[in-house]
C-alpha positions as a Python dict, from the first residue, in 0.01 Angstrom:
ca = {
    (1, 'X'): (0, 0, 0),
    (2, 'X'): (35, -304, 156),
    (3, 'X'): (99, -599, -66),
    (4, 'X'): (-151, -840, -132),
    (5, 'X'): (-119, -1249, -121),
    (6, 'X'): (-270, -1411, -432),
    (7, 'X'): (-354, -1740, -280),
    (8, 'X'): (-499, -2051, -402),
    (9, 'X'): (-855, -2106, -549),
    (10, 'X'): (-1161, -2282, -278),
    (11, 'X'): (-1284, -2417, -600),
    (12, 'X'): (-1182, -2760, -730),
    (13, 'X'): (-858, -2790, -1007),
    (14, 'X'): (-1108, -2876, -1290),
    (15, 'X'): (-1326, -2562, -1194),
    (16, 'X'): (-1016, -2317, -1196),
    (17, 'X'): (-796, -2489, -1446),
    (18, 'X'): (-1063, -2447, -1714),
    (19, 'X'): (-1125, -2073, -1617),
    (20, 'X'): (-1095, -1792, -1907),
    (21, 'X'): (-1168, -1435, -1929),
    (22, 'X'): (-1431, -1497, -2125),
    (23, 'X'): (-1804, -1408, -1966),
    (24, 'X'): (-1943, -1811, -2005),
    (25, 'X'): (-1623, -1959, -1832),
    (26, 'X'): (-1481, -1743, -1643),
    (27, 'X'): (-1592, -1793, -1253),
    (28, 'X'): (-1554, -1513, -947),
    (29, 'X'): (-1397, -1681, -690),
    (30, 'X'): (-1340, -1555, -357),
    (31, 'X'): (-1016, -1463, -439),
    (32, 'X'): (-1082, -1269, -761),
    (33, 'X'): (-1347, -1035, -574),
    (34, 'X'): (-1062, -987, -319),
    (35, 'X'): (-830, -848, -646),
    (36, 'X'): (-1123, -671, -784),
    (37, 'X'): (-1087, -422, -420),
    (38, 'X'): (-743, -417, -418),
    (39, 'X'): (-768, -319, -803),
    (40, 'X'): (-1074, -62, -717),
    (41, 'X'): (-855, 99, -366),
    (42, 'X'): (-511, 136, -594),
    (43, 'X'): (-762, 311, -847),
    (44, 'X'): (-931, 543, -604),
    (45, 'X'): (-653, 612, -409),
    (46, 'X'): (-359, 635, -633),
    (47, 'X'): (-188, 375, -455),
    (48, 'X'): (113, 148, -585),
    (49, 'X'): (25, -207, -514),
    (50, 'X'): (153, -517, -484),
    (51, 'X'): (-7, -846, -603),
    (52, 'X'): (167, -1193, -605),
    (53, 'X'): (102, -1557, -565),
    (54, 'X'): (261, -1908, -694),
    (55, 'X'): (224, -1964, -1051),
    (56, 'X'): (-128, -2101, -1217),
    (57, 'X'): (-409, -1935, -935),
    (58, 'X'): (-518, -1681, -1214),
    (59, 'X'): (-344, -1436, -1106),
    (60, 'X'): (-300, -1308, -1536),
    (61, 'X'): (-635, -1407, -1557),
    (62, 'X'): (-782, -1238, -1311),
    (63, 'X'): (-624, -906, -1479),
    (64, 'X'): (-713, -979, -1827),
    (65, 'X'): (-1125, -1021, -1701),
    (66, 'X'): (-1040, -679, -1443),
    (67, 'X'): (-927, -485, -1719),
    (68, 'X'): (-1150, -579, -1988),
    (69, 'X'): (-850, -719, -2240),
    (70, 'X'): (-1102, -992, -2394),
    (71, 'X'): (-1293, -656, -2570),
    (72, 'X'): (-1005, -465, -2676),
    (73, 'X'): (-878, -766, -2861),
    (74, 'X'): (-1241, -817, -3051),
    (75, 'X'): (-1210, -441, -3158),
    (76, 'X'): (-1159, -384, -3524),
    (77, 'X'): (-972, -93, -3531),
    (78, 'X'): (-1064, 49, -3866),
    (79, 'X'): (-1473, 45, -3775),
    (80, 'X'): (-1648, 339, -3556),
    (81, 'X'): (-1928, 137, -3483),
    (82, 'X'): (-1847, 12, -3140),
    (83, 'X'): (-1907, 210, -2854),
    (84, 'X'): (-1764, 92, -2519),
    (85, 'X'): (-1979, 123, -2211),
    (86, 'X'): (-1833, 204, -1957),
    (87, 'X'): (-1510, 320, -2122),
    (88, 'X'): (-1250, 155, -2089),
    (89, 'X'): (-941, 266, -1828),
    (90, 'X'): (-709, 17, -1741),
    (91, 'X'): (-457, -57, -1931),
    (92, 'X'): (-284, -416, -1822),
    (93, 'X'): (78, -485, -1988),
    (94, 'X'): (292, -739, -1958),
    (95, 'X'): (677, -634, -2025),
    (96, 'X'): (898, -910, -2254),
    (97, 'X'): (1178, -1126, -2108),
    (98, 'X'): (1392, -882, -2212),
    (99, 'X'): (1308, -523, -2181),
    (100, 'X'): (1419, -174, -2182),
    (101, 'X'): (1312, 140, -1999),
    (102, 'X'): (1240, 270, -2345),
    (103, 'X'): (1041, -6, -2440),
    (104, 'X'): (817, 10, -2142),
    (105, 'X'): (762, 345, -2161),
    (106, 'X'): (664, 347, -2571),
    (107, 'X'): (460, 25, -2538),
    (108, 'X'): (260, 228, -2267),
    (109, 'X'): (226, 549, -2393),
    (110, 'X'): (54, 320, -2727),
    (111, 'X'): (-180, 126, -2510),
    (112, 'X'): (-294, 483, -2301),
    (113, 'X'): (-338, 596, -2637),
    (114, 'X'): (-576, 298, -2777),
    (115, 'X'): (-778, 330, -2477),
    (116, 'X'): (-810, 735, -2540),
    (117, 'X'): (-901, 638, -2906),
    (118, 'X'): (-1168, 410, -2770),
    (119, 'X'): (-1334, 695, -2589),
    (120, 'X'): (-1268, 955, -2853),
    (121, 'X'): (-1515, 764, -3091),
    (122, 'X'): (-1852, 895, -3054),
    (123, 'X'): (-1676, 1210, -3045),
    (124, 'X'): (-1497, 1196, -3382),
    (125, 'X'): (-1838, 982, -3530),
    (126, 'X'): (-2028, 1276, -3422),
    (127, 'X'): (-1758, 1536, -3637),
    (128, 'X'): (-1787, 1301, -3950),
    (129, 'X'): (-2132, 1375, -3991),
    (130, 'X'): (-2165, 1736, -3906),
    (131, 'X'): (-1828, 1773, -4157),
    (132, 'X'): (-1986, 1552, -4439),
    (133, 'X'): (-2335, 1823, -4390),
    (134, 'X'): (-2147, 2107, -4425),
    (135, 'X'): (-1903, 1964, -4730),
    (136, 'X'): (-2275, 1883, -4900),
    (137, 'X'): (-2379, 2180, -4865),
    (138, 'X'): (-2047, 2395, -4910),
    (139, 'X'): (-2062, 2166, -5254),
    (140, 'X'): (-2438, 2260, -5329),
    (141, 'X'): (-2354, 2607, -5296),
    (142, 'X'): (-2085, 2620, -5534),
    (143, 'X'): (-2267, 2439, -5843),
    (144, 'X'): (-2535, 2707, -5740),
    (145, 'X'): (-2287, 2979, -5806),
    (146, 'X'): (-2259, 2877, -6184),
    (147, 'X'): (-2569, 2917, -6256),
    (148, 'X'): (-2569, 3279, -6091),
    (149, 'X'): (-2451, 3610, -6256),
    (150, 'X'): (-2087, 3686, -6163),
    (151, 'X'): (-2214, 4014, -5918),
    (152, 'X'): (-2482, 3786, -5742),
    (153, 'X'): (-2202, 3508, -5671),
    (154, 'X'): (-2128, 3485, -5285),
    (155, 'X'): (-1771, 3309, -5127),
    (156, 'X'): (-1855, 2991, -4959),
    (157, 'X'): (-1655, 3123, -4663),
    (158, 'X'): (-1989, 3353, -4574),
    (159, 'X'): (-2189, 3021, -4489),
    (160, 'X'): (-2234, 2994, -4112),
    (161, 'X'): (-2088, 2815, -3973),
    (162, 'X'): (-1802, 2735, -4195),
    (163, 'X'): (-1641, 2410, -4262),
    (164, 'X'): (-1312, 2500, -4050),
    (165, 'X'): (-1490, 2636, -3781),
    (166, 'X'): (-1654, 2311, -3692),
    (167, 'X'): (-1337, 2105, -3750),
    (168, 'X'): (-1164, 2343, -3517),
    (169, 'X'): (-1437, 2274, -3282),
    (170, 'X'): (-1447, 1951, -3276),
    (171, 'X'): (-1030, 1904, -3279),
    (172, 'X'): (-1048, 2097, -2976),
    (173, 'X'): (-1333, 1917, -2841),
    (174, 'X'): (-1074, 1596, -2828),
    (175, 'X'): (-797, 1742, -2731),
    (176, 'X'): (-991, 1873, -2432),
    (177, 'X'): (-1087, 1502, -2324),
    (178, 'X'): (-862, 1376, -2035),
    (179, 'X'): (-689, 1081, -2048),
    (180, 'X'): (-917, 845, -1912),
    (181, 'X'): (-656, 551, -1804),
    (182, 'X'): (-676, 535, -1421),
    (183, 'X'): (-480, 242, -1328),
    (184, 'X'): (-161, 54, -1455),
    (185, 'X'): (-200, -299, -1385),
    (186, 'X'): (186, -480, -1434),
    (187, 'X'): (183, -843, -1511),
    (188, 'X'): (519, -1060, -1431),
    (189, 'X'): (652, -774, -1245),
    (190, 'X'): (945, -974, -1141),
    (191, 'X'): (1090, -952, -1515),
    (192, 'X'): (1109, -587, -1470),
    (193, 'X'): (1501, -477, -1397),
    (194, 'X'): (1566, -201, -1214),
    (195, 'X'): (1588, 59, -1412),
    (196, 'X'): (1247, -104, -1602),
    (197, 'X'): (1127, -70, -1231),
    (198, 'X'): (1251, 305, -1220),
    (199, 'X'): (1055, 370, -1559),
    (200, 'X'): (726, 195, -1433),
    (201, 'X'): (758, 411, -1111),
    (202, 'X'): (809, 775, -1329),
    (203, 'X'): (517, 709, -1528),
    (204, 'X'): (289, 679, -1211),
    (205, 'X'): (413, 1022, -1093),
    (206, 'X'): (411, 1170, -1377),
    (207, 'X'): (-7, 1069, -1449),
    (208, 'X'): (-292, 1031, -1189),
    (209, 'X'): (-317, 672, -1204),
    (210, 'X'): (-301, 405, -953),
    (211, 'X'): (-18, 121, -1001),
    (212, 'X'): (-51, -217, -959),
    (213, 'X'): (260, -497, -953),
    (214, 'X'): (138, -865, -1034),
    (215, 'X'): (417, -1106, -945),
    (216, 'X'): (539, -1463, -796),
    (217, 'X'): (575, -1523, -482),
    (218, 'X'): (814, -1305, -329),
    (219, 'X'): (1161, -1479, -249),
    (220, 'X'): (1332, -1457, 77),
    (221, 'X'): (1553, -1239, -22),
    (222, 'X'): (1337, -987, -177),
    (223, 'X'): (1113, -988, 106),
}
């Protein structure tokens, strides 16, 4: 896909210096709605991207608000109260300084599988409380059983359905769900070596998710 210039703000320096990703500062210029469609085509059409502009015209910022970052970082991840809406599936990374194809491809792999986690939720809220029903009543039915002549005593397996059937349900319920990350948005691309470059490029062929580069200007002789 042809790449796309990240150029400076209309608004006035205060305006866009003070910008965050938060919802009560963060303002939609012009050029962000322009990286919102470039974001949305690279999604739809599984397209590898290129985004770049001269340092300090939001070009990090403009990701972090695109791919929701703000609420995964305000996520306790021991609670199963929040429910995202719509889910979340973006993942945004920016690689270190120094960085391995290795690296890159583990510190991926754990954000894909945060934002799975995310979605996976309701799901595994839903099988705590059907489990902690049927461990009641498995329970019930064995203080029952004590007070019952040996003969008239029944297994807890013949309940219907039984405890490991709904687990297995529900474990296969969530290993059904499909990965739900549909684009890989790159920040500082221009750290990446090549061989980080080579990794970045196998994991969008290997998945079914667009690809997105965010870097400086390009340099004459990388043109």
């Amino acid at each position: 896909m042809q790449a796309a210039p990240f150029q400076k703000s209309p608004l006035p320096q205060s305006s866009s210096a003070t910008a965050t990703s938060s919802d009560e500062s963060f303002v939609e210029t012009l050029e962000y709605k322009r990286f919102v469609e470039f974001c949305d085509a690279c999604r739809q059409y599984r397209y590898i991207g290129l985004c770049f502009g001269p340092p300090g015209v939001g070009k990090t910022l403009s990701a972090i608000r695109y791919s929701r970052k703000e609420i995964i970082n305000k996520v306790d991840p021991w609670t199963a109260e929040l429910s995202i809406e719509p889910p979340l599936d973006t993942v945004i990374y920016t690689p270190s300084v120094i960085n391995s194809p290795s690296r890159i491809d583990h510190d991926i792999r754990r954000q894909r599988e945060m934002l799975a986690g995310f979605a996976r939720r309701p799901l595994r809220r839903e099988a705590q409380a059907a489990l902690s029903v049927l461990r009641a009543r498995d329970e019930s039915h064995r203080k029952a059983n004590l007070d019952r002549q040996l003969q008239k005593r029944t297994e807890v397996s013949s309940l219907k359905p039984t405890y490991l059937e709904v687990f297995a349900d529900f474990a296969a319920r969530e290993k059904a769900m499909a990965d739900l990350t549909t684009l890989l948005l790159i920040d500082e691309a221009d750290r990446l070596r090549m061989t980080s470059l080579e990794q970045i490029r196998a994991t969008f062929d290997d998945g079914s998710s667009g690809l997105v580069l965010s870097r400086r200007v390009l340099r004459l002789h990388e043109r």
